[in-house]
C-alpha positions, 0 to 999 in steps of 0.5 A: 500500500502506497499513500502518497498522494497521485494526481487525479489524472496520473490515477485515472490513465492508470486505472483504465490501463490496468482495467483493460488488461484485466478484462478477461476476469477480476483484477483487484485495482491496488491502493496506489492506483486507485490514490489515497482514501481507497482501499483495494481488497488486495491492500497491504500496509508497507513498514519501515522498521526502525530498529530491526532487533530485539523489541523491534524483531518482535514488532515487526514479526507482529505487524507481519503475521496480522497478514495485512502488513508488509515488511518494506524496508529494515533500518539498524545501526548494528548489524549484529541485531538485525540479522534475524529481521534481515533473514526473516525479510530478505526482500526488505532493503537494508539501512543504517541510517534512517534519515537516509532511508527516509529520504531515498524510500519515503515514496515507497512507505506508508507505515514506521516501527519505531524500536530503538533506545529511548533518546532516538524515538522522538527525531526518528518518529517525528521525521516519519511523520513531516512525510506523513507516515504513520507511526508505531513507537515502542515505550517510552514514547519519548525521553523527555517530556516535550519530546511527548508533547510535540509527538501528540501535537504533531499526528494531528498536524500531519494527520497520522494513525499513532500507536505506542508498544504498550501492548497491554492496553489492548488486553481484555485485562484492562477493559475488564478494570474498566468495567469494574469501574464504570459499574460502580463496584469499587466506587471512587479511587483515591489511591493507586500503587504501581509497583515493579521488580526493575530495573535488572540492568545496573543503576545507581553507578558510576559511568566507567572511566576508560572506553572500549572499542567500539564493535566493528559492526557497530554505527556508534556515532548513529547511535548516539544520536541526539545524546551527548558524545561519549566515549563507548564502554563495553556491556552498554549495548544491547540492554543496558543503556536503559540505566544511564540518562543519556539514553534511557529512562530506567525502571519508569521508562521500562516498566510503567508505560505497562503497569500505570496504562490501566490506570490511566485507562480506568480513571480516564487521568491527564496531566499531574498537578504535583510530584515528590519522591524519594530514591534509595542510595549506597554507601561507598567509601568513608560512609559517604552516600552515593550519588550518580547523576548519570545514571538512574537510582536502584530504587524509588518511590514517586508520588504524582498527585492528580486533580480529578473532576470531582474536585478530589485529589488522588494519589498515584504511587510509583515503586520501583528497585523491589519495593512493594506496597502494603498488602490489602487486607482482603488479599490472603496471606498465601494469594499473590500481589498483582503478577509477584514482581509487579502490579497495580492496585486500585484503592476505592470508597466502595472496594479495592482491585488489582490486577498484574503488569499489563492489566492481566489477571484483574482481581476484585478484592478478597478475590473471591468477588472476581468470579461472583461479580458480574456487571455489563460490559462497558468497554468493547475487547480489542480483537486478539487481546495484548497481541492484536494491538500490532494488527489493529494499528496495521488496521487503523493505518490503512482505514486512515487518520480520522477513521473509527479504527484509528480513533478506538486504538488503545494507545493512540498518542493522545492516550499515550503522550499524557501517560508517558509525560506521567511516567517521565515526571517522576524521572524529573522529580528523581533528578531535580539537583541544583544548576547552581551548586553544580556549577560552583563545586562540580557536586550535586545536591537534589532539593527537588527529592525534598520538595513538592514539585508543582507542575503546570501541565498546559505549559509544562513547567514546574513552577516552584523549583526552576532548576527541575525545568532543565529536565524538561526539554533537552539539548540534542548533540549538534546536528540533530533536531526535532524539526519543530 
């Protein structure tokens, strides 16, 4: 499927070419003859998958078996990760670097996957989209905050179809919540507990000091991208970039887009008004705690405060490195909290839920009032549950910006740019550390982990603690750009 748009002269010389051919039985006209807006029962989505291994093997394996997608074209900066897409798509032409395989193949491509480290999903989906292509992004949506908000802006300001790789908010688990919900059950909540085992990569460490040379299958100074130009170091590739700022956006980044979506969902939740946190630290040598401003924390509780339309507040708690919340009293002492490692649990005036990471297995407590209860369904299932969210992204995307398909997707980004700006407010308040004494004696003291921080989600800007604000929008390495 090509959505470039033709001429409608160019269209028509076209189609009556290939409707004479075609006059001894049916020909199915496809979509780039008839133009844009028609959609030929032969019809496939063309995707370009930025970042072909791991995460971004596994989408496109996904896109691919919907059997309505086609594998077009490949972009990786290492090739030692993309060698399972190359071989499951030899047709697909193979890129290092996306701006070039944009540029060059633009015409040929309606769709982008996006499965890169977190600081290159911005630049790569907002240069898909000045070309009107629609997009699929991995989680986190962005790195930073702005980076969000200019991606939620710019699909309505280009027109297209938008999905995040939360693939749990398709999960009938999540609807089941909502259901719950909408029906009453547990009246109104006020407190929420997202919790997680993450991360499992090293955080809360120091950047090693001496370099390491760089594998020759490697693109590195591509990879860097919008990040800062540092030196490589070994262990830092595939998986744990995630725990160094630069590049990724620890435990929240990795894990809430997954465990705060049905949240989210549920309560319908925007921006925050307000943040706190506290983070745990380690001694090293001397008793002296500490502190590395460059990577993540081992561990953290974040508390976002919303303002609900009821006038109340409610409070949502972020748990990370282990740290578990109390456990309901309804729960038995034997039953399990949310999946073991990782939860959600919704605390109301009338009751409480839970349910595990990505809503699976939602539970009314005691537990016993699961199979008991029985209520309307309120929320219509995604076809496929969690593994259909691929398919009916592919679906939207060839229905059109606008269409009914590309407006029910779970995590279209007017749904995910405010969770993922959530998600990334508690890295803000986790990192909030004062310019000024940084400046002065190259050490970093983090008043804004002491201190509510108060967020205007309209202007996004803290408007009680300045400092906080240079966590808010980043500076890309010199030659990148947001393009807006």
């Amino acid at each position: 499927m090509n959505n470039n748009k033709k001429s409608g002269s160019n269209s028509r010389r076209n189609f009556i070419k290939n409707a004479g051919a075609a006059m001894a039985g049916f020909y199915i006209v496809p979509r780039h003859v008839l133009g844009r807006g028609f959609v030929a029962p032969s019809d496939k989505l063309v995707i370009a998958g930025i970042g072909a291994g791991g995460k971004g093997e596994s989408d496109l394996w996904n896109f691919y078996k919907s059997g309505k997608a086609e594998i077009g074209f490949l972009c990786d900066v290492d090739d030692r990760q993309s060698v399972a897409s190359r071989k499951n798509y030899p047709k697909a032409k193979y890129y290092t670097d996306f701006r070039e395989m944009l540029a060059k193949e633009g015409k040929s491509i309606d769709a982008v996957s996006v499965s890169t480290p977190d600081h290159t999903h911005a630049v790569a989906a907002m240069a898909a989209m000045q070309l009107n292509k629609h997009v699929y992004v991995q989680k986190p949506l962005t790195h930073d905050i702005y980076e969000a908000r200019m991606l939620t802006q710019a699909a309505h300001r280009y027109k297209v179809v938008t999905q995040m790789g939360n693939q749990g908010s398709s999960g009938d688990g999540v609807r089941q919540l909502q259901d719950w919900y909408n029906a009453g059950i547990i009246g109104d909540v006020h407190t929420i507990y997202c919790y997680t085992d993450r991360p499992i990569w090293p955080q809360g460490v120091a950047r090693p000091t001496t370099s390491s040379p760089i594998p020759k299958e490697l693109n590195f100074d591509l990879w860097l991208g919008t990040a800062p130009q540092r030196d490589y170091f070994d262990a830092m590739l595939p998986f744990n970039w995630r725990g160094w700022w630069d590049y990724g956006t620890g435990a929240l980044g990795d894990m809430a887009c997954h465990i705060m979506a049905p949240a989210f969902a549920v309560l319908g939740l925007g921006y925050p008004v307000a943040a706190e946190c506290s983070v745990a630290t380690k001694y090293i040598q001397n008793w002296q705690k500490g502190y590395f401003p460059e990577s993540g924390p081992i561990a953290s509780h974040i508390i976002l405060t919303f303002q609900r339309p009821n006038g109340k507040e409610l409070k949502l708690h972020w748990m990370d490195g282990g740290i578990q919340p109390e456990r309901p009293a309804e729960l038995g002492p034997n039953e399990e909290m949310g999946d073991g490692g990782n939860g959600a649990i919704f605390l109301g005036s009338k009751g409480n839920m839970m349910c595990g990471t990505y809503g699976i297995n939602p539970q009314l407590l005691p537990t016993s009032r699961t199979k008991e209860t029985v209520v309307p369904q309120t929320i219509a299932r995604v076809p496929g549950g969690d593994e259909g969210h691929y398919a009916a992204w592919v679906e939207a995307a060839m229905a059109g910006y606008g269409s009914d398909k590309a407006k029910n997707l779970s995590s279209h980004f007017d749904i995910a740019g405010p969770l993922t700006e959530s998600v990334l407010m508690g890295n803000l308040a986790i990192r909030s550390y004062d310019i000024k004494k940084k400046a002065k004696n190259g050490e970093f003291d983090y008043p804004g982990r002491n201190i509510k921080l108060l967020w205007d989600g309209p202007n996004m800007k803290i408007t009680n603690f300045e400092d906080a604000n240079q966590f808010v929008k980043r500076t890309y390495r010199e030659g990148w750009s947001l393009g807006v």
